[in-house]
C-alpha positions in Angstrom: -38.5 -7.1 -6.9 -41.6 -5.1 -8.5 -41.0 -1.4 -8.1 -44.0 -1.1 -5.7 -41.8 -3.9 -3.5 -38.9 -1.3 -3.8 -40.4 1.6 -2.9 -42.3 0.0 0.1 -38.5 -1.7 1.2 -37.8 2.0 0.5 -40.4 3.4 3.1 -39.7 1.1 5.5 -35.6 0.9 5.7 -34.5 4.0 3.8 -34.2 7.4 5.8 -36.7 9.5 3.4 -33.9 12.2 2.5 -34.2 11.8 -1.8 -37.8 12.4 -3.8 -37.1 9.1 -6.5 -39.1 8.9 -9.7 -40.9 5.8 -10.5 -38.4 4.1 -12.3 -35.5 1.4 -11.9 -32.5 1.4 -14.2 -31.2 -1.8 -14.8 -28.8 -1.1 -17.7 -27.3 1.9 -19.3 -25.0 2.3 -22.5 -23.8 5.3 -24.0 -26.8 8.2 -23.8 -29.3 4.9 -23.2 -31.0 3.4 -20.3 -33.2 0.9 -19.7 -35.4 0.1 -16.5 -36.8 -3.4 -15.3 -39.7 -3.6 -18.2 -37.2 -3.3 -21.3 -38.0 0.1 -21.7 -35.5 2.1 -23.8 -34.7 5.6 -22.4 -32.4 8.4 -23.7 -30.5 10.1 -20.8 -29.8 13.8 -20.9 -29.4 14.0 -16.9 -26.4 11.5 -16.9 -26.5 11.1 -12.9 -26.6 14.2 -12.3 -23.2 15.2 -15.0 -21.8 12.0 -13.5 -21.8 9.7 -16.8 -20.5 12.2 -18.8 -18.8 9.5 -21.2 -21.8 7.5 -21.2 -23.2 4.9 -19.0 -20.6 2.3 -19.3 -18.1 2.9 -21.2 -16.0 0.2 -22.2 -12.5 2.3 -21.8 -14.0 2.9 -18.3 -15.3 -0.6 -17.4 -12.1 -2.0 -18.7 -10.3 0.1 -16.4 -12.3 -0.9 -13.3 -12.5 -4.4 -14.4 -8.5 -5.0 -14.9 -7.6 -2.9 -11.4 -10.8 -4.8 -9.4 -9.1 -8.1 -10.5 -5.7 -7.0 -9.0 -6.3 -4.8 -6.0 -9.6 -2.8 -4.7 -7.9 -1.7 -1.4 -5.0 -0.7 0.8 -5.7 2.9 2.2 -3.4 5.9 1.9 -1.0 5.0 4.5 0.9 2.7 1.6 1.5 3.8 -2.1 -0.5 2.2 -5.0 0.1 3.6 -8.5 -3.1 4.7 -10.4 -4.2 7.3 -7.6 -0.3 9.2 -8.2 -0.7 9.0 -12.2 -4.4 10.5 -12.2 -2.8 13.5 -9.6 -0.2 14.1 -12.2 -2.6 14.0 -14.7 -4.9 16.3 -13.0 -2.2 18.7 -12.5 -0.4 18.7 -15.4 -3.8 19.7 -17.5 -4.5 22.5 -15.1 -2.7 24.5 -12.6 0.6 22.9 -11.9 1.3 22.0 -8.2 -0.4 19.1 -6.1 -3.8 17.3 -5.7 -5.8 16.1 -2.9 -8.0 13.0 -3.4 -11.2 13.4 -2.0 -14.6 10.9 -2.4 -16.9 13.6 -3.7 -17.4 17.5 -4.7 -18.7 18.8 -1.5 -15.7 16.9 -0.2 -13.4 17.9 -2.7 -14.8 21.9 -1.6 -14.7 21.3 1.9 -10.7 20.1 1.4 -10.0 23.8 -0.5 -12.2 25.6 2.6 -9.2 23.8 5.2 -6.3 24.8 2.6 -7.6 28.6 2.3 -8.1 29.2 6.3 -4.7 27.4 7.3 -2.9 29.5 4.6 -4.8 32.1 6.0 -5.7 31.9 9.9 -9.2 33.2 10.8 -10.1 34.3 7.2 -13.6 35.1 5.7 -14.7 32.8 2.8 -16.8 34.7 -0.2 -19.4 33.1 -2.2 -22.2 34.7 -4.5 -26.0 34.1 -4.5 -27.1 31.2 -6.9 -24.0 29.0 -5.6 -24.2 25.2 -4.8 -21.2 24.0 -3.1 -21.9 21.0 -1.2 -24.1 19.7 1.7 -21.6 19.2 4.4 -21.3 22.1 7.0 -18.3 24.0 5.2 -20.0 23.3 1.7 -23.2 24.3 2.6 -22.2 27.3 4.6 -20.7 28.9 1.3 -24.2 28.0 -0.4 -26.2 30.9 0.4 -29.7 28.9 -0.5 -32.0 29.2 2.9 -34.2 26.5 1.8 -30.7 24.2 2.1 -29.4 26.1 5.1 -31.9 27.1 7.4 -32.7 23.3 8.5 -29.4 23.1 10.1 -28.1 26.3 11.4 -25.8 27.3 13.0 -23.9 26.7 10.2 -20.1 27.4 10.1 -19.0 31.2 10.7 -17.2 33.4 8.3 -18.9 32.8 5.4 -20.4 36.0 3.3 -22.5 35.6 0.5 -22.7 38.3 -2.2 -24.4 39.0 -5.9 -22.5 37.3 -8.2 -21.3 40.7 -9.9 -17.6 42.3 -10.2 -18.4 45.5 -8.1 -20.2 43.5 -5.3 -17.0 41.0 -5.1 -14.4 44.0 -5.5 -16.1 45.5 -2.2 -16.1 42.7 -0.1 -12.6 41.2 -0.5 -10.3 42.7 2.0 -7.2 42.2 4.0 -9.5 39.7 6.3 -10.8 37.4 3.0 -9.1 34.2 3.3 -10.9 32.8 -0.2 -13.4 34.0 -2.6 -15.2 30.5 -3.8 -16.8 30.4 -7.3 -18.3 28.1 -10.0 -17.5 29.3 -13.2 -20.9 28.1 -14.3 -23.4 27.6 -11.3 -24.8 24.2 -12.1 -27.5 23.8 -9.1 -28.4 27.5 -9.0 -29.2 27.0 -12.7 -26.9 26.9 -15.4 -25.7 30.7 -15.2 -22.1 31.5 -16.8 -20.6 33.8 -14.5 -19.4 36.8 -16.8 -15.5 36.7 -17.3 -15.5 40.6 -16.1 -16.6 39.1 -12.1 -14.1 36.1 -12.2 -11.1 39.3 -13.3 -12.4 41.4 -10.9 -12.1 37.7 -8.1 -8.6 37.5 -9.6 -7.8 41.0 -8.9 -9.6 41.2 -5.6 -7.7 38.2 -4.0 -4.3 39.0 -5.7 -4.8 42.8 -3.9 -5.4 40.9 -0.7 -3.9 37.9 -0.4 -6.9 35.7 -0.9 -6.9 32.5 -2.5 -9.5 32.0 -5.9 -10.7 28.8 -5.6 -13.2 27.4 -8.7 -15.6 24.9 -7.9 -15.4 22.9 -11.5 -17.0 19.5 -9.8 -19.9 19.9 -12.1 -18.8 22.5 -15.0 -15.6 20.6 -15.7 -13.9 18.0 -17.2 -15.1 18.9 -21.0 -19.0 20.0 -20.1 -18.8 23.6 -21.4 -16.3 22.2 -24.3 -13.2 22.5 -22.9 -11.3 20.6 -20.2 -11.5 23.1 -17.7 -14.1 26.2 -17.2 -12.0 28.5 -16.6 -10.4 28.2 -19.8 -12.8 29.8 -21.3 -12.1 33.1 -19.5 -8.2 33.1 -19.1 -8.4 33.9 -15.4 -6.6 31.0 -13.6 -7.3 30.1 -9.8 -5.4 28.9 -6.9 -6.9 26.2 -7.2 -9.8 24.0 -8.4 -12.2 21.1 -7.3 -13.6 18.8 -9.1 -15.8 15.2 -8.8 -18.9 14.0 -10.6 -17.4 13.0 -14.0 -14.1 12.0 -12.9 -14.8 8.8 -12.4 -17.6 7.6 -14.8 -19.5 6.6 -12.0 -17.2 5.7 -9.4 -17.3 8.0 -6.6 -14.5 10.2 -6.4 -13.4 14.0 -6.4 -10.3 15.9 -6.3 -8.5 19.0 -5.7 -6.0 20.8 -7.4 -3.9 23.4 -6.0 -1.8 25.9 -7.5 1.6 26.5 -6.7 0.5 29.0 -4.0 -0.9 26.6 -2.0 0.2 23.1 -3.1 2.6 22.9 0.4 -0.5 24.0 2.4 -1.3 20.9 4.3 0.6 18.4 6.3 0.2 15.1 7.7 -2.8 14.8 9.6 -4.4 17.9 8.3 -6.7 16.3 6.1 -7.5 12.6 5.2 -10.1 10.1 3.5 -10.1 6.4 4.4 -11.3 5.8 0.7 -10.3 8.7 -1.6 -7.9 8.5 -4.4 -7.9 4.1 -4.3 -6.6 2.2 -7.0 -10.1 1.2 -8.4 -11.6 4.7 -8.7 -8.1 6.7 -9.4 -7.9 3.7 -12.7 -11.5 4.7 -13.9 -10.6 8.7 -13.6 -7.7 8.0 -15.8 -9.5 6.0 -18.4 -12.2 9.1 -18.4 -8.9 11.6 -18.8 -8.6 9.6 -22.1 -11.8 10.6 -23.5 -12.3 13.7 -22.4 -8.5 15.1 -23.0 -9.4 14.5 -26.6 -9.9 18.0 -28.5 -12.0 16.5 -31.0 -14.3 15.6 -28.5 -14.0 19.1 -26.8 -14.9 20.6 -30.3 -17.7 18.3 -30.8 -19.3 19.7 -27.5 -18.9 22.9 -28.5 -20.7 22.2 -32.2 -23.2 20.3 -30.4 -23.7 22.8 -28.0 -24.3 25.3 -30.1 -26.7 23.1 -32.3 -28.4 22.7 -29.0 -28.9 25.7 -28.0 -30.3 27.5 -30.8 -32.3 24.0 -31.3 -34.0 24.7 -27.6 -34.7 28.6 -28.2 -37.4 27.6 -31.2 -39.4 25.2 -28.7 -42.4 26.5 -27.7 -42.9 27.8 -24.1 -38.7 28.5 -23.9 -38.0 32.2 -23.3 -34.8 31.9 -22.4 -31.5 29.2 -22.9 -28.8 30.0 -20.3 -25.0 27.4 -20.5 -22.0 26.4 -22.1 -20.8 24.0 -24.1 -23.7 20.5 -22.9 -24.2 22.0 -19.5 -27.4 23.8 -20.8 -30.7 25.3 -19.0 -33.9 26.2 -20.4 -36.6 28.7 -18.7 -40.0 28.1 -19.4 -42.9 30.8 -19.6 -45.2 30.3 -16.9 -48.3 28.9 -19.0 -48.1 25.1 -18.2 -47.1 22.5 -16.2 -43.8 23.6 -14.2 -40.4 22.1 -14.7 -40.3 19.5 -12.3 -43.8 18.0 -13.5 -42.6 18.0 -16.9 -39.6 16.2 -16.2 -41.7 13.4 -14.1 -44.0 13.5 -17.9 -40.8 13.7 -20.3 -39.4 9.9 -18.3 -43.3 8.7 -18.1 -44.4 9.7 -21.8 -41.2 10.2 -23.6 -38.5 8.1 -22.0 -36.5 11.7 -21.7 -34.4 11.7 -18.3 -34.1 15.4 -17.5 -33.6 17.5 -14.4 -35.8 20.4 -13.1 -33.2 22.9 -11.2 -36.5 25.1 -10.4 -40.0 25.8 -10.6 -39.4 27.1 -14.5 -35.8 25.6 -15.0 -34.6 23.0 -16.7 -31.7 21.7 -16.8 -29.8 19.2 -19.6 -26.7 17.6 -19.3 -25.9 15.0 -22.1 -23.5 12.5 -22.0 -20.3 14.9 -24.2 -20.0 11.6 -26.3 -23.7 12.0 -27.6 -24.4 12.0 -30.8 -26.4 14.3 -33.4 -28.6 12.1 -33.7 -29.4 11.8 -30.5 -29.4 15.3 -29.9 -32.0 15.7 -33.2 -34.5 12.6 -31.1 -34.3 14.4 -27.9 -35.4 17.7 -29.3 -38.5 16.4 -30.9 -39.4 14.5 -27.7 -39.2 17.9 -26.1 -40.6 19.5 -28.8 -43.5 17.2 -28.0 -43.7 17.6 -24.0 -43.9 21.5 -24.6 -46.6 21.3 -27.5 -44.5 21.7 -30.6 
């Protein structure tokens, strides 16, 4: 089909909830797409921090190849092998205890909203302003955004939304808080690194309490600030930790991990997923484990993030570079086109895939196996976009 055929299918048979760009990817590999002309793109959106190894890696498609060819199916009512290695894996290169399998991060966050009010009856959940959780009811009751919420209110009660600073979390944490919920880098609300001083002051809040931390890592984690898990980078550890998007290089999947503290929380019939944690999806998380376990990789990000950075502070129009690691966000002054005209220009003129967060914002999230010299290519196509 011609892409006007597939938008007007789209307008006729699709409910109209996602603003598409005029393009159709056909083929991707490594930090490279191409759509249905033959047209070479370079890709520093990745699906979103989905593709985070690439677009199809061959660890990854070997994985999903070799389990597709022996069993796709059986449910979580019978055991199958890859889903129990990739929780032990999970678990062993984080917090300890158990995981839950989940098909997504808002599903993943919704699974650590149950565990926090059945270990605590009745219990308030605390998030902070700029947070992106999730779009089901739980998730999107702990992300205090009205342009998201307001459409569907009432949402779910007990949620309190706060600024994301130490003294604003100290005061609201009490004997009621059942969780405090954070991303240790807010992805959606921007790319901003929550200072190590507020996730202490979390720590110390919920441990005073009795309130579970939860992180929300399904975008910052899994090697995108350049180590495996955010929170590394602070030294405060959580109760427990979700996680999705990159775990299974493009298979849908998420996951979360609970600390000791709560690992025992739910039972049978608590909680469940028809398809999370199957053979297929739990074979491609483990192949991505591979590659992204790796701490040359993790130091590579780092370098390059750093190269990055500084690289997108000399561009013209940038007054500020916000991130971690290759989860990076540029603000732009306000003399031009905003951010998400620029990005629609950067795929039309460039062949850049990038992501606008915000009127001035944004974002890049390169695949952590890009090279420099793809770094170096994608610079100067920016470089061009914003008059360099």
């Amino acid at each position: 089909m011609s892409l006007e055929e597939l938008r007007a299918l789209e307008r006729e048979r699709l409910v109209p909830a996602y603003a598409r760009l005029p393009v159709e990817f056909v083929r991707g590999e490594g930090p490279l797409l191409w759509d249905a002309e033959g047209n070479e793109y370079l890709d520093f959106q990745t699906g979103l921090a989905v593709n985070s190894v690439g677009h199809c890696h061959p660890a990854v498609v070997a994985a999903i190849r070799e389990q597709a060819e022996r069993l796709i199916h059986v449910g979580n009512l019978f055991y199958t092998e890859p889903g129990l290695r990739l929780a032990a894996r999970l678990a062993a290169s984080s917090l300890g205890g158990k995981v839950h399998f989940a098909n997504s991060g808002t599903e993943a966050n919704e699974a650590a909203l149950k565990v926090a009010r059945k270990a605590k009856p009745g219990g308030t959940i605390i998030s902070v302003h700029r947070a992106f959780h999730g779009r089901t009811y739980g998730s999107l009751s702990a992300t205090p955004q009205e342009s998201k919420q307001a459409p569907f209110a009432p949402l779910v009660p007990g949620f309190v939304a706060v600024e994301p600073t130490a003294e604003a979390i100290a005061r609201a944490v009490d004997g009621r808080t059942a969780a405090v919920l954070l991303e240790p880098v807010q992805g959606e609300g921007g790319v901003h690194v929550l200072d190590d001083g507020v996730l202490r002051a979390a720590r110390d809040a919920c441990d005073a309490h009795g309130a579970a931390l939860i992180f929300d890592e399904v975008q910052c984690g899994l090697g995108r600030t350049g180590t495996l898990w955010a929170y590394e980078h602070s030294g405060v550890v959580p109760d427990a930790l979700t996680t999705a998007k990159a775990l299974g290089g493009g298979l849908p999947i998420g996951a979360l991990v609970c600390g000791p503290r709560l690992a025992d929380v739910l039972e049978p019939g608590d909680h469940g997923s028809t398809f999370a944690g199957g053979p297929v999806q739990a074979a491609a998380g483990l192949a991505v484990m591979d590659v992204v376990e790796d701490p040359a990789l993790l130091a590579r990000v780092r370098e390059l993030g750093e190269l990055l950075r500084h690289a997108l502070g000399e561009l013209p129009r940038v007054t500020e570079v916000r991130g971690r690691g290759l989860m990076l966000a540029v603000e732009l002054s306000p003399a031009g086109e905003g951010a998400p005209d620029l990005v629609a220009r950067a795929l039309r003129d460039e062949r850049l895939v990038l992501n606008a967060t915000g009127p001035a914002t944004l974002r890049l999230l390169p695949p952590l196996t890009i090279s420099q010299d793809h770094v170096s290519d994608a610079l100067k196509r920016l470089g061009r976009l914003l008059g360099g």
